[in-house]
NUGU-947626 format. One record per atom (N, C-alpha, C): residue number from 0; x, y, z; atom name; residue in one letter. Coordinates in nm, 3 decimals. Atoms other than C-alpha are relative to their C-alpha. Layout:
% residues N
NUM,X,Y,Z,CA,A .
...
END
This chain:
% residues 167
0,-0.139,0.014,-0.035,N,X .
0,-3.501,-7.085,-1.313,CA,X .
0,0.030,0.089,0.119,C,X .
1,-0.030,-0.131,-0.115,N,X .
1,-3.371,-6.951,-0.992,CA,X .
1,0.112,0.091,-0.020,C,X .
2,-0.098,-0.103,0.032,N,X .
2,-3.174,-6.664,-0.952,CA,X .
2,0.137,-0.036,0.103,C,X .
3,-0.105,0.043,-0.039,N,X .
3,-2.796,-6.686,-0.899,CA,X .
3,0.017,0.085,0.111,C,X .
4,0.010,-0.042,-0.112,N,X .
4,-2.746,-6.566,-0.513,CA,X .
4,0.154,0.030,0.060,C,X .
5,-0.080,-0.037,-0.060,N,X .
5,-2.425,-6.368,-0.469,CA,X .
5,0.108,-0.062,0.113,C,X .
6,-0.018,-0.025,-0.134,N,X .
6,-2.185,-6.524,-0.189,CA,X .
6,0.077,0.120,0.066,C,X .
7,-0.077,-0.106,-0.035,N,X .
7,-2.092,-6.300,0.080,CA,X .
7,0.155,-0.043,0.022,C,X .
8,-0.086,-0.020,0.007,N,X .
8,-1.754,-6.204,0.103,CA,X .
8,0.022,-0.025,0.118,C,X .
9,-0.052,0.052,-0.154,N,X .
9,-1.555,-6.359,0.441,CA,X .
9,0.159,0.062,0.003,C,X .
10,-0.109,-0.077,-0.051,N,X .
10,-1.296,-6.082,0.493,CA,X .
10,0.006,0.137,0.076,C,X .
11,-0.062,-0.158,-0.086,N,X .
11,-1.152,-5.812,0.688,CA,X .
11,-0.044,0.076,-0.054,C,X .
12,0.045,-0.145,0.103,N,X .
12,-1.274,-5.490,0.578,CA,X .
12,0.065,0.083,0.089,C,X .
13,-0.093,-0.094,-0.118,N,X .
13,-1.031,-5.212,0.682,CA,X .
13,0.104,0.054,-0.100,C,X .
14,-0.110,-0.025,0.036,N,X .
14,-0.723,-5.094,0.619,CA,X .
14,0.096,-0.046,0.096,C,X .
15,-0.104,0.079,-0.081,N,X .
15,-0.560,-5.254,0.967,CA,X .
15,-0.109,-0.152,0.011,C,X .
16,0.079,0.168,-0.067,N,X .
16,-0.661,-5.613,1.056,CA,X .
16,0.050,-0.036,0.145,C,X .
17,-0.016,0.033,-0.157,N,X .
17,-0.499,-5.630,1.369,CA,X .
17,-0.016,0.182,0.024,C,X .
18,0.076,-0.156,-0.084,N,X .
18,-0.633,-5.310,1.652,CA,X .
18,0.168,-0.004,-0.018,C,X .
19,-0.102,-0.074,0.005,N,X .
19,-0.349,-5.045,1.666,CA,X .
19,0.043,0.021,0.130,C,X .
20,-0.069,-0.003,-0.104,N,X .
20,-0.113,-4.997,1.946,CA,X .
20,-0.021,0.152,0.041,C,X .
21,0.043,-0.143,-0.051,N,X .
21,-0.198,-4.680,2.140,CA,X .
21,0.135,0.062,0.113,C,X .
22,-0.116,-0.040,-0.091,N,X .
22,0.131,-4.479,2.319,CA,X .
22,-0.070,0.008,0.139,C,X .
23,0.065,-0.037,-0.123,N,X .
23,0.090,-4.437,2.649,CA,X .
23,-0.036,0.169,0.010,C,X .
24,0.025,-0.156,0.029,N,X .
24,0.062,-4.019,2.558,CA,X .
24,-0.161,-0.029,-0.061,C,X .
25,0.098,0.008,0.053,N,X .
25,-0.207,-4.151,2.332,CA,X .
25,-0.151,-0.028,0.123,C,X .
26,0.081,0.090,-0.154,N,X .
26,-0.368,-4.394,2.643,CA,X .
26,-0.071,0.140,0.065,C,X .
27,0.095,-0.075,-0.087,N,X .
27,-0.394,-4.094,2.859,CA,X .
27,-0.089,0.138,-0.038,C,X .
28,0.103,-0.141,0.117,N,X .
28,-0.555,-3.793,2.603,CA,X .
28,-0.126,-0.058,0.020,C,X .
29,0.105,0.101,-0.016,N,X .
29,-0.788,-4.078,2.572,CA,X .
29,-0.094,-0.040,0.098,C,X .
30,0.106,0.001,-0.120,N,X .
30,-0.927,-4.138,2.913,CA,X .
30,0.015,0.072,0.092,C,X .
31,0.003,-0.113,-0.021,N,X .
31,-0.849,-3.845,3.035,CA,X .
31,-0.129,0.029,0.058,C,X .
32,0.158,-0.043,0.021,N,X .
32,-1.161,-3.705,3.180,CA,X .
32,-0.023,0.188,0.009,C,X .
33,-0.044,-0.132,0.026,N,X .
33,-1.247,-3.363,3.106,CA,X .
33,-0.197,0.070,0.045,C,X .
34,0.122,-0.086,-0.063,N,X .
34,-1.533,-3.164,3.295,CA,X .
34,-0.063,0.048,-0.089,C,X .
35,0.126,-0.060,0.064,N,X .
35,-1.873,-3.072,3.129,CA,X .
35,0.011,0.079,-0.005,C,X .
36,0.059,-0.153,0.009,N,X .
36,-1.947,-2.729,2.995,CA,X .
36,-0.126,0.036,0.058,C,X .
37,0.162,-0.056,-0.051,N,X .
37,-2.219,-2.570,3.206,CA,X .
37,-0.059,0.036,-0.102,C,X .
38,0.067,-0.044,0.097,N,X .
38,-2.491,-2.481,2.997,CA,X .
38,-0.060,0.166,0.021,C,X .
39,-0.003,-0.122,-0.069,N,X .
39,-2.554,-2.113,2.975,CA,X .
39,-0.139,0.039,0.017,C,X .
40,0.183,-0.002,0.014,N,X .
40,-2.899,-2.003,3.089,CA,X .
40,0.028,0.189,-0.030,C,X .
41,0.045,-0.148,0.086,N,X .
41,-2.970,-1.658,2.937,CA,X .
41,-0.145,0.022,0.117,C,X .
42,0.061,-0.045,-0.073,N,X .
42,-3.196,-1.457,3.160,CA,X .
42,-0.141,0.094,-0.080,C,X .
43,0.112,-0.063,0.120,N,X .
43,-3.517,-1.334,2.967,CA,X .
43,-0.021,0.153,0.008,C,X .
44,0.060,-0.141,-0.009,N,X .
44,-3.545,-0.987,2.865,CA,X .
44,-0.134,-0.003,-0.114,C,X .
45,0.151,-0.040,0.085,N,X .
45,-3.867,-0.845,2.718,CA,X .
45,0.075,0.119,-0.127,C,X .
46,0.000,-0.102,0.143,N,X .
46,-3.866,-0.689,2.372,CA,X .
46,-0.026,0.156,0.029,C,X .
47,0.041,-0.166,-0.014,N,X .
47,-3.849,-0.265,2.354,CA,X .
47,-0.189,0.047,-0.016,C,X .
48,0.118,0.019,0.051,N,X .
48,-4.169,-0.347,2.150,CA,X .
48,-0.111,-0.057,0.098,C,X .
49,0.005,0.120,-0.075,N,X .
49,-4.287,-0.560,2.414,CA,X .
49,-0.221,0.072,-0.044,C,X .
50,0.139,-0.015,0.013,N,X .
50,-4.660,-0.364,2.365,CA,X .
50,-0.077,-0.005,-0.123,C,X .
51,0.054,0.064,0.150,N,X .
51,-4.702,-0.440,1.986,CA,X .
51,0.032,-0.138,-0.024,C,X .
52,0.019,0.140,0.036,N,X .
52,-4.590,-0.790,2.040,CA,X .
52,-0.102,-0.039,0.088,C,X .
53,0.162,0.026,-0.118,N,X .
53,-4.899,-0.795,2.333,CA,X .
53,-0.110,-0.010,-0.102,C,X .
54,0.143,-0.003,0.081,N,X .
54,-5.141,-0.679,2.068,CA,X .
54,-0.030,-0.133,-0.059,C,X .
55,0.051,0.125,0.104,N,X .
55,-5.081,-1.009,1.868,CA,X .
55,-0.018,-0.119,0.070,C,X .
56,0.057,0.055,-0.105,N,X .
56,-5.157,-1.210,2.206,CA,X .
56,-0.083,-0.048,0.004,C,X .
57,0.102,0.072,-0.031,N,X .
57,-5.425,-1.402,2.298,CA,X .
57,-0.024,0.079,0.123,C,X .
58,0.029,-0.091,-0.101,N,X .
58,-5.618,-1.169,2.539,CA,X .
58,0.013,-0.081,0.136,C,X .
59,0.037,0.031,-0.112,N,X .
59,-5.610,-1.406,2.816,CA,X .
59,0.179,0.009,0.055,C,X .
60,-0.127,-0.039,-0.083,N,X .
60,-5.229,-1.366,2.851,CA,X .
60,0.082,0.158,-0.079,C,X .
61,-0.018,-0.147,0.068,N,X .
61,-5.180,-1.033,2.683,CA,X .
61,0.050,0.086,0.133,C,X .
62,0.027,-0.048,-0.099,N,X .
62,-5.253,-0.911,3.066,CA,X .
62,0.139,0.002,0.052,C,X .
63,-0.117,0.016,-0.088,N,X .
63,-5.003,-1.064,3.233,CA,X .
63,0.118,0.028,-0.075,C,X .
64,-0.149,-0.008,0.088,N,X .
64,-4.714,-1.060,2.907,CA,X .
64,0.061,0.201,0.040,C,X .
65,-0.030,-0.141,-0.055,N,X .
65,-4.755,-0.685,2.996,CA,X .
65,0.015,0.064,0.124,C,X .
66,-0.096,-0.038,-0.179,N,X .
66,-4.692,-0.670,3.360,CA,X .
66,0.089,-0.047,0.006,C,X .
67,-0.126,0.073,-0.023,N,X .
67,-4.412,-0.904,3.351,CA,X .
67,0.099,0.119,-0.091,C,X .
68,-0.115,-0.050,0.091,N,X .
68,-4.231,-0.665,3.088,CA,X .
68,0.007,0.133,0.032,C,X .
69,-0.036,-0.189,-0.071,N,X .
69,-4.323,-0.317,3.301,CA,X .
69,0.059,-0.079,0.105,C,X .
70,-0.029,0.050,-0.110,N,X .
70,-4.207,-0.531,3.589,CA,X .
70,0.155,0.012,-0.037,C,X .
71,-0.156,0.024,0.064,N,X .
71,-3.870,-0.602,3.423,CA,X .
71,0.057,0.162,-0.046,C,X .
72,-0.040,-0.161,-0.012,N,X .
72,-3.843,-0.242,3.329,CA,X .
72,0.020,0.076,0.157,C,X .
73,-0.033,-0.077,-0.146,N,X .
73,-3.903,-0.106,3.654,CA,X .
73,0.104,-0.079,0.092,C,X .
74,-0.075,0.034,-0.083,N,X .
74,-3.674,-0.337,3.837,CA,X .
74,0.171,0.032,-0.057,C,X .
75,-0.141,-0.046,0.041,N,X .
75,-3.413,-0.246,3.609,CA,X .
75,0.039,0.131,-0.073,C,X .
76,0.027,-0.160,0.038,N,X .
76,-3.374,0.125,3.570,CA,X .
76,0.098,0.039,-0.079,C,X .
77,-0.152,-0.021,0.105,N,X .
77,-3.042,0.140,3.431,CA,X .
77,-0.033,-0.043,-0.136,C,X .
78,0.017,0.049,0.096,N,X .
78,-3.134,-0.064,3.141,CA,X .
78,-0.036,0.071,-0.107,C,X .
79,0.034,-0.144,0.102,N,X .
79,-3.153,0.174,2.835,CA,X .
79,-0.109,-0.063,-0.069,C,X .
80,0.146,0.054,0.088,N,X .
80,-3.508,0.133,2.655,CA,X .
80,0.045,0.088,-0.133,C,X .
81,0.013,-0.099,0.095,N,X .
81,-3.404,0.278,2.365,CA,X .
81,-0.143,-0.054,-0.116,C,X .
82,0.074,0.046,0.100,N,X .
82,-3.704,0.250,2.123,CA,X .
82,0.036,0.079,-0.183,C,X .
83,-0.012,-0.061,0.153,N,X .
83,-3.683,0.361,1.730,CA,X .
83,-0.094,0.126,-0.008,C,X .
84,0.039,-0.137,0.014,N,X .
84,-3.788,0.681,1.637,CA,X .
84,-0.116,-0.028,-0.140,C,X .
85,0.092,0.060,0.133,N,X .
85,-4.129,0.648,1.420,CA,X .
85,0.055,0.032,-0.134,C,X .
86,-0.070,-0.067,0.173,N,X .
86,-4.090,0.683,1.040,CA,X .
86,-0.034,0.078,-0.017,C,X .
87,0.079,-0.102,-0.012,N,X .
87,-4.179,1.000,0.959,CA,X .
87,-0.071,-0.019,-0.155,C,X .
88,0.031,0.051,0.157,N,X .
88,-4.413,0.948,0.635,CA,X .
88,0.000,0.165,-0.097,C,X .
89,-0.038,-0.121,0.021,N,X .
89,-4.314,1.304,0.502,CA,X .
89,0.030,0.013,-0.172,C,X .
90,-0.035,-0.008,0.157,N,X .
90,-4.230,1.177,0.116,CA,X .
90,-0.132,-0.072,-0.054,C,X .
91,0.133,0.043,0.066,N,X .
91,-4.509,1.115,-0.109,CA,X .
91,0.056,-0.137,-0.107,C,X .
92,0.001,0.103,0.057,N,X .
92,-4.473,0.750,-0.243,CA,X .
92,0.001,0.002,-0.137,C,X .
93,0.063,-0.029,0.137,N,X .
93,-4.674,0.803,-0.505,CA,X .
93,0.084,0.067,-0.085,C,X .
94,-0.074,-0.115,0.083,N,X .
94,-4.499,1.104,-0.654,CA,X .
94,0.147,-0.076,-0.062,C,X .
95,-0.109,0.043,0.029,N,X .
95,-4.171,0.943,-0.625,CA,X .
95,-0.013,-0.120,-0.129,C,X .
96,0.041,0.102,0.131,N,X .
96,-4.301,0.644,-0.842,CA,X .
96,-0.008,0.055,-0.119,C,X .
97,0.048,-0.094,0.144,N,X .
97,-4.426,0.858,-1.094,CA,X .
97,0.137,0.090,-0.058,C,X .
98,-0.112,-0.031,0.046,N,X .
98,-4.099,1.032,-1.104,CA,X .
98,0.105,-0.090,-0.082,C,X .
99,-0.079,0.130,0.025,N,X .
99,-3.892,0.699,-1.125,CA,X .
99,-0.064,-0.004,-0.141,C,X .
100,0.061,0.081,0.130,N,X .
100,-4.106,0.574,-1.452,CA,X .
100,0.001,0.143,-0.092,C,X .
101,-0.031,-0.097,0.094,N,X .
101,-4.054,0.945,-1.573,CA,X .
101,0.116,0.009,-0.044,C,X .
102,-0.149,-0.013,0.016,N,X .
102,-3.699,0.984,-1.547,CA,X .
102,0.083,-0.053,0.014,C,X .
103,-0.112,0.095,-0.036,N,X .
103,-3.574,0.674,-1.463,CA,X .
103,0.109,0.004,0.106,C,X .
104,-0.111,0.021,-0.146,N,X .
104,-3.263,0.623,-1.235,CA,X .
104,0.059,0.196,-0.003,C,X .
105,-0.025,-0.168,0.000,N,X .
105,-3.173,1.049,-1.317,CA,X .
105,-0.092,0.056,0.049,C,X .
106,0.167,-0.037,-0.014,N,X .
106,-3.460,1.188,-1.135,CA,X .
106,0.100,0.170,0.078,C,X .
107,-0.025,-0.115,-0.032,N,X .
107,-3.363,1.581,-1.087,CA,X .
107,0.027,0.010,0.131,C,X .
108,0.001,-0.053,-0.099,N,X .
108,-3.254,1.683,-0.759,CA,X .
108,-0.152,0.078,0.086,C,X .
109,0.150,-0.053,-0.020,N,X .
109,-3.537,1.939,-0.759,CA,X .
109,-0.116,-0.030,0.027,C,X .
110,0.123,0.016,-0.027,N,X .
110,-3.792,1.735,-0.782,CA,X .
110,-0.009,-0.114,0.090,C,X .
111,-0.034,0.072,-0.149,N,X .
111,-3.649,1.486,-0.489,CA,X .
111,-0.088,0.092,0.107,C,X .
112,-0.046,-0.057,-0.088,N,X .
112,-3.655,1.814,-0.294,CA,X .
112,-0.187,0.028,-0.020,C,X .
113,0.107,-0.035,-0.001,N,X .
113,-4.058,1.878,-0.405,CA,X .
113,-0.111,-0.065,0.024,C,X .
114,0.055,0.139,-0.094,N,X .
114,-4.175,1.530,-0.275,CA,X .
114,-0.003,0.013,0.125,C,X .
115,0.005,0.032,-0.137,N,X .
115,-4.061,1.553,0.019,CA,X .
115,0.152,-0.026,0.088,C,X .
116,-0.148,0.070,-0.044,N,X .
116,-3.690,1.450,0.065,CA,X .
116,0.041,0.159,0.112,C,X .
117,-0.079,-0.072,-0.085,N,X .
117,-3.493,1.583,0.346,CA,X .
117,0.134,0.055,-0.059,C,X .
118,-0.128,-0.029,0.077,N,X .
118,-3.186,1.775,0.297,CA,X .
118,0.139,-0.107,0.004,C,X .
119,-0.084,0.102,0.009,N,X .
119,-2.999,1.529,0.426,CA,X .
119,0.031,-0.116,-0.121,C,X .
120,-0.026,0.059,0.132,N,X .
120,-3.102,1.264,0.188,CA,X .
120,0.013,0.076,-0.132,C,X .
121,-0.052,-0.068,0.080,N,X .
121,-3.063,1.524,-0.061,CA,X .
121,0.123,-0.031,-0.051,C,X .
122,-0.189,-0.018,0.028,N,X .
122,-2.682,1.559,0.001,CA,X .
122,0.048,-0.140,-0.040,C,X .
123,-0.072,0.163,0.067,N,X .
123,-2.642,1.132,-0.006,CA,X .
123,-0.026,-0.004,-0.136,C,X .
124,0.011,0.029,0.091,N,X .
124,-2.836,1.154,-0.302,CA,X .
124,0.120,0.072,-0.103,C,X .
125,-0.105,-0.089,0.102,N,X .
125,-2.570,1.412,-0.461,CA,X .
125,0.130,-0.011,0.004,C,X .
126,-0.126,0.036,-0.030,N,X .
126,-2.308,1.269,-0.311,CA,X .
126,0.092,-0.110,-0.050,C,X .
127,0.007,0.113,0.096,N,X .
127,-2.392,0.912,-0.471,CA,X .
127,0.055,0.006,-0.170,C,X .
128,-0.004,-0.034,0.168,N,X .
128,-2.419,1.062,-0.797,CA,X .
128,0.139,0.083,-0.032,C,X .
129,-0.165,-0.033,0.037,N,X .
129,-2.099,1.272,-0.770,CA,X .
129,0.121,-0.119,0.011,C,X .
130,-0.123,0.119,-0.007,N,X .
130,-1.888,0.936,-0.679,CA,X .
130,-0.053,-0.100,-0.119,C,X .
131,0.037,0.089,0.100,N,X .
131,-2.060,0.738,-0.955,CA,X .
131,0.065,0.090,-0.159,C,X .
132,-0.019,-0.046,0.100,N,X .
132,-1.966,0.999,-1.204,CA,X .
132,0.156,0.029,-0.034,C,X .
133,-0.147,-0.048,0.026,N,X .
133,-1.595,1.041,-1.113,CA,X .
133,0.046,-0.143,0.020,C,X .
134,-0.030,0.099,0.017,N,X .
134,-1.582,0.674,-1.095,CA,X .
134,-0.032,-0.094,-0.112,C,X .
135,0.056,0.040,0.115,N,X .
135,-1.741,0.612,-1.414,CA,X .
135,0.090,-0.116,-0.071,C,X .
136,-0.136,0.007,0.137,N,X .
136,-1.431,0.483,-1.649,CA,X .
136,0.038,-0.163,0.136,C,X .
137,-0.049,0.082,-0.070,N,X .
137,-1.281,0.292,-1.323,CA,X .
137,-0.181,-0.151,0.027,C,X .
138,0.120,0.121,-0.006,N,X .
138,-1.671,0.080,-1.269,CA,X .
138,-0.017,-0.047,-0.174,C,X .
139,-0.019,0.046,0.072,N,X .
139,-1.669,0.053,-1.645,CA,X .
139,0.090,-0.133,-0.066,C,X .
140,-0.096,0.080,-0.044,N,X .
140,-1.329,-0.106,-1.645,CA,X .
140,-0.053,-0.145,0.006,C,X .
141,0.023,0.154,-0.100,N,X .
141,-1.453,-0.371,-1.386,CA,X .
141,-0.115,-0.065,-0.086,C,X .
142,0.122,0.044,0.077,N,X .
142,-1.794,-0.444,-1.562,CA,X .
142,0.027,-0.072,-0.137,C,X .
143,-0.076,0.092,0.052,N,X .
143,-1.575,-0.554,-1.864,CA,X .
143,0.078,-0.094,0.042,C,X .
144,-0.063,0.092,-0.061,N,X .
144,-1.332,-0.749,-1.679,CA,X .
144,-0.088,-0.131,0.001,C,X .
145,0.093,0.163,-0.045,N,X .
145,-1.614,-0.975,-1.565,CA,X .
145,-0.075,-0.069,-0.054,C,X .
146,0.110,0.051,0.094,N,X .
146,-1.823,-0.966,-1.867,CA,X .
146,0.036,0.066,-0.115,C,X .
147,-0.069,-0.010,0.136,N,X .
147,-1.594,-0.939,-2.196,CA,X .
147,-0.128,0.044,-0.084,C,X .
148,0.096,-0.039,0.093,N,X .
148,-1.772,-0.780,-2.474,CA,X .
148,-0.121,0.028,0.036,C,X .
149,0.171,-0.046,-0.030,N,X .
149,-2.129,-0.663,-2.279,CA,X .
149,0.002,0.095,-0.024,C,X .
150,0.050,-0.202,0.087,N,X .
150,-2.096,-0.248,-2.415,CA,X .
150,0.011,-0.027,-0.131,C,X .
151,-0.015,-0.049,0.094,N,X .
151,-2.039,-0.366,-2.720,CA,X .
151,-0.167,-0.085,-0.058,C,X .
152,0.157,0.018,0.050,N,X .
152,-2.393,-0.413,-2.934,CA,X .
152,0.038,-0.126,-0.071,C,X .
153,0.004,0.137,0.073,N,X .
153,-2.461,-0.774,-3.088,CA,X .
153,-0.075,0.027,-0.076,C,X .
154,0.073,0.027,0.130,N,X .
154,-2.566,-0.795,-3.420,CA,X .
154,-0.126,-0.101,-0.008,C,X .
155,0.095,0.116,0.011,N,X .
155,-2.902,-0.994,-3.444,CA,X .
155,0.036,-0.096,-0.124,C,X .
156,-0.028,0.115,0.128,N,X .
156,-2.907,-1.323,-3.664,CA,X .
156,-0.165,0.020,-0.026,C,X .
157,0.122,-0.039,0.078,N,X .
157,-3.170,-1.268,-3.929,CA,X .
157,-0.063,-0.179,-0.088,C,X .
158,0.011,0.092,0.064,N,X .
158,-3.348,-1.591,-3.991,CA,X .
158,-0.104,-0.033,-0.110,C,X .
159,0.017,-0.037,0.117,N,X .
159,-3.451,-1.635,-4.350,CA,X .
159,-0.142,-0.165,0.009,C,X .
160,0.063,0.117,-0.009,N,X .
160,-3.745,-1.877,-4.399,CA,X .
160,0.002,-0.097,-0.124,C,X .
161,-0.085,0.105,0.114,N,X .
161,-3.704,-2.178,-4.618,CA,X .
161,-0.125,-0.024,-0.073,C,X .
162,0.103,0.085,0.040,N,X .
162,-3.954,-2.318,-4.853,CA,X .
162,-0.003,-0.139,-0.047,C,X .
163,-0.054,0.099,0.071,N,X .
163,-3.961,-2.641,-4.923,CA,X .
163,-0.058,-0.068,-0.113,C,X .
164,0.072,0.037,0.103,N,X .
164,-4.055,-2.825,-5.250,CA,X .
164,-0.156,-0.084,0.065,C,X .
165,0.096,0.104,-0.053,N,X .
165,-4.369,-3.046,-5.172,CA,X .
165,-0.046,-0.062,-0.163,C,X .
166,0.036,0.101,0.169,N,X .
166,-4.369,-3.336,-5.470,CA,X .
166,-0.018,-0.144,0.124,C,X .
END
């Protein structure tokens, strides 16, 4: 048996059926012509880095990526090179880990200061911990607000096992 074959539909599809009348305000918005945006060309600077992105180069233009980028330096003297100041590796990783899994998020001042920490981070670290402690009550607060009942402890459900007859 063949299959029954839809006909198509022979109407307007729209919401107007006759085209819309355009003001003459409308007319001229419309063909209006309105000048291209130049496109902006950006002028290439070389990276601060410009000699650790060389290393990962292909030696055959490594050569030249590095004269073009002292070239660009020297022609522009004004141009501040500021580079980053190395990291200084001065805190013992390790130690600190071993602290963390000792004492968790409280880790003594003291023994910040016997790793390695600067005084500086010292003071953020004491500074952190003094605004966390006089804000205690007020972050509490909020932490309920957003999550009703999470300080208070849930009772576990104790599930009892069943036996069943076997006849």
């Amino acid at each position: 048996m063949a299959q029954f074959i839809r006909p198509a539909l022979r109407t307007t599809r729209g919401c107007y059926t006759a085209p819309r009348t355009l003001t003459p305000e409308d007319r001229q918005r419309l063909l209006r012509s309105t000048p291209p945006k130049p496109k902006r060309v950006r002028e290439w600077t070389p990276p601060t880095e410009y000699l650790m992105v060389a290393r990962g180069l292909h030696p055959e233009i490594r050569e030249a990526y590095v004269t073009r980028c002292e070239e660009w330096f020297a022609a522009r003297a004004d141009a501040a090179r500021i580079a980053r100041e190395p990291r200084r590796e001065t805190v013992d990783t390790e130690a600190v880990a071993a602290l963390v899994t000792k004492y968790g998020a409280h880790v003594p001042i003291s023994e910040y200061r016997r790793v390695g920490y600067s005084e500086e981070a010292l003071e953020k670290v004491r500074t952190h911990r003094e605004w966390m402690e006089s804000h205690e009550d007020e972050l509490q607060a909020e932490i309920e607000r957003r999550w009703p009942g999470s300080s208070k402890p849930k009772a576990k459900k104790v599930i009892k096992a069943v036996k069943k007859k076997m006849t």
